[in-house]
N, C-alpha and C positions, 0 to 999 in steps of 0.2 A: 430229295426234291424231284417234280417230275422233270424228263429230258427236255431238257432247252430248245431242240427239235419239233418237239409236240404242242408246245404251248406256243412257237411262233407260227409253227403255218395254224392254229386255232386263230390267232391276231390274225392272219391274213382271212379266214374265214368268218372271220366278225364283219370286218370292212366290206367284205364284199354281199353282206345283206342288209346294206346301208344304216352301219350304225358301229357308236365306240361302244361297245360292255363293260361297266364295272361290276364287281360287288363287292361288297362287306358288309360283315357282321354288324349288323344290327341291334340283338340281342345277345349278349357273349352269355355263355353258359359259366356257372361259378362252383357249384359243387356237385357230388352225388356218392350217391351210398351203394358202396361196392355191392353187385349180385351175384356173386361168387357164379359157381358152375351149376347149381339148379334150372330148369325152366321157367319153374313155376315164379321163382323170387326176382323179379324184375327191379329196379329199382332207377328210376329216370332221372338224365341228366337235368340239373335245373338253374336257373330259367332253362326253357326249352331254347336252343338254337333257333335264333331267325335269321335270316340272311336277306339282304335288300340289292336286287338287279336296277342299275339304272343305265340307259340305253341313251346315247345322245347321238343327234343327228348331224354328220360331220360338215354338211355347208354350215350349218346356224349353230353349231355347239349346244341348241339348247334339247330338254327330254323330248325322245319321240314316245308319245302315248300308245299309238298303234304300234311299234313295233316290243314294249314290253309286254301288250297283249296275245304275243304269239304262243300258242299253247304245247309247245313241242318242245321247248326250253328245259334242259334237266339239269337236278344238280345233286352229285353225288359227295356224300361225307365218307370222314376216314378219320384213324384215331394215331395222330401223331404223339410223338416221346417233347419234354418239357424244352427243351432246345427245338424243335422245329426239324430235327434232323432223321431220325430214324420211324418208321412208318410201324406203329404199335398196334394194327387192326387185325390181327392174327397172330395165337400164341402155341408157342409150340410145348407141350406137355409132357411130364418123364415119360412117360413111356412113348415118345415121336411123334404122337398125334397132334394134327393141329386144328386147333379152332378157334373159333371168333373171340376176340377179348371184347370187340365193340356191339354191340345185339342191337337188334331192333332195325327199326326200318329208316336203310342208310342213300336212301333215294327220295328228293323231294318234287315235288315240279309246281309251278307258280300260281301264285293266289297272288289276284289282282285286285285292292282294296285300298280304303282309306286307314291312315294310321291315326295315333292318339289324339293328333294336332289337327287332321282334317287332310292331308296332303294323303294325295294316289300313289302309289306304289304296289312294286312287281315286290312280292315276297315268296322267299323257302323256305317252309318252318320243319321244324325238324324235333316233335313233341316225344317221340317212341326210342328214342337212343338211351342204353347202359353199358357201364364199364365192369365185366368180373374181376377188374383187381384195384386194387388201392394205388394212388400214387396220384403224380403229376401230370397231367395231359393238355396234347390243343387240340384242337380239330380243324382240318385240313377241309375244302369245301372246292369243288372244281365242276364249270358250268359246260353245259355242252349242250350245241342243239342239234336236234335230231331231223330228221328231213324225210318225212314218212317216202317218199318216191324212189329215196336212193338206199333206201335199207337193204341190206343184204345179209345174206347167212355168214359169219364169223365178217362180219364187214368193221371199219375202222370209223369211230366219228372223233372228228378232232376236239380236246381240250380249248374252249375261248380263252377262258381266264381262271383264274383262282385266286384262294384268298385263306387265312389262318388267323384262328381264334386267339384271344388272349387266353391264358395261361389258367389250367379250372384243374381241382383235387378230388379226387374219388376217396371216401375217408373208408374205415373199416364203421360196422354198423354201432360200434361202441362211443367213436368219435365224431359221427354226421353231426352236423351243426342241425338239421331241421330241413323243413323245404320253405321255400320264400313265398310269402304271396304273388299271384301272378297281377306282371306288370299293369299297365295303361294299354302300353300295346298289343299286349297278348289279348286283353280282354276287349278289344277296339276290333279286329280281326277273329275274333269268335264272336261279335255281334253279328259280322258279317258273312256267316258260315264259313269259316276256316275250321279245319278239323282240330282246333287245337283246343287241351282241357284248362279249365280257370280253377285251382284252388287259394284257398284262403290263406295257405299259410300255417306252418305248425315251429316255425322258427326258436331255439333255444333260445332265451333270452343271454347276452354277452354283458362281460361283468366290464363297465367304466371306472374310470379313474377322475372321474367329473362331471358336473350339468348334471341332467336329470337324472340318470342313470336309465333311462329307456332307450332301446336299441330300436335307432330308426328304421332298421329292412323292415322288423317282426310284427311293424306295427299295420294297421289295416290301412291301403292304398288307395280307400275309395276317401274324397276330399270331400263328402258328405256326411263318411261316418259321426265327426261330433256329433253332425245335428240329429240323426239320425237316434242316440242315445239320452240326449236333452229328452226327444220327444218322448222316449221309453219313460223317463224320471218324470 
């Protein structure tokens, strides 16, 4: 965990730019097909990580609009061990060398949009993240804001807050379930130029023990599709 040090004077540096900071996950991430040690073989966490800031004003408790609009807001990820305990973002290899077990790009900074439902919100999306090895993983996500005036060379910006994902499997490429269609929310914040990608979905279908036997992720998330295929017939 980080030192208990660092994340309270970050709380004392929250308060004092007139506002509480939360965040959480948003979008929890649920699988991914391990990209071994290649460049070129990427293979992305999915759902992509979202992460949702929401800022409240401490006379009125209620959201300050203008203050998640601040663009200097950063948030960095990290690949924690299935307990929450040991920090998995770096592996060290036989021969002593160490490198990224986590790839991709582990820095987000805020998109400001509406989500599924209609409602504003400050978002981290986090689309370009893989894991080289198989196993159990969370993701660790820790916000900090940055203050163009007071940057300095090796300077210190305090931790606000932090927050950890629910519990997501990196499978080998034999056992990956598929990739999910991307959600409501994904695709609600890529109407609204979020950099983030919408695929359809290539999901394994999973074997039931009752009902229809159709596995509800794999199926398509758009609430038009019936009518959509009527019109085809």
């Amino acid at each position: 965990m980080l030192p208990a040090v660092m994340v309270h004077s970050g709380l004392r540096s929250s308060r004092s730019h007139g506002g509480n900071y939360q965040i959480h996950v948003r979008q929890q991430p649920a699988a991914a097909r391990a990209c071994g040690f290649g460049e070129r073989d990427r293979r992305v966490i999915d759902p992509p990580p979202i992460v949702q800031l929401t800022i409240n004003d401490p006379a009125t408790g209620l959201p300050d609009s203008n203050e998640i609009r601040y663009p200097f807001n950063v948030m960095h990820c990290t690949l924690w061990s299935e307990d929450g305990i040991t920090d998995e973002t770096a592996l060290t290899g036989a021969d002593k060398r160490i490198t990224r077990r986590l790839m991709g790009t582990l820095v987000s900074s805020p998109f400001v949009g509406l989500d599924e439902a209609g409602n504003e919100g400050c978002f981290f999306c986090f689309p370009d993240l893989s894991c080289r090895t198989h196993g159990k993983y969370r993701l660790r996500f820790v916000l900090m804001r940055l203050e163009p005036s007071d940057l300095q060379p090796e300077g210190y910006t305090p931790v606000i807050t932090q927050c950890m994902s629910d519990v997501f499997s990196v499978y080998t490429a034999k056992d990956f379930p598929g990739m999910r269609a991307s959600t409501y929310l994904t695709k609600a914040l890529k109407r609204q130029g979020c950099a983030i990608s919408v695929k359809k979905g290539n999901e394994k279908p999973v074997e039931q023990t009752g009902g229809s036997g159709k596995d509800d992720e794999s199926g398509d998330d758009d609430p038009t599709a019936d009518t959509k295929r009527r019109r085809k017939t």
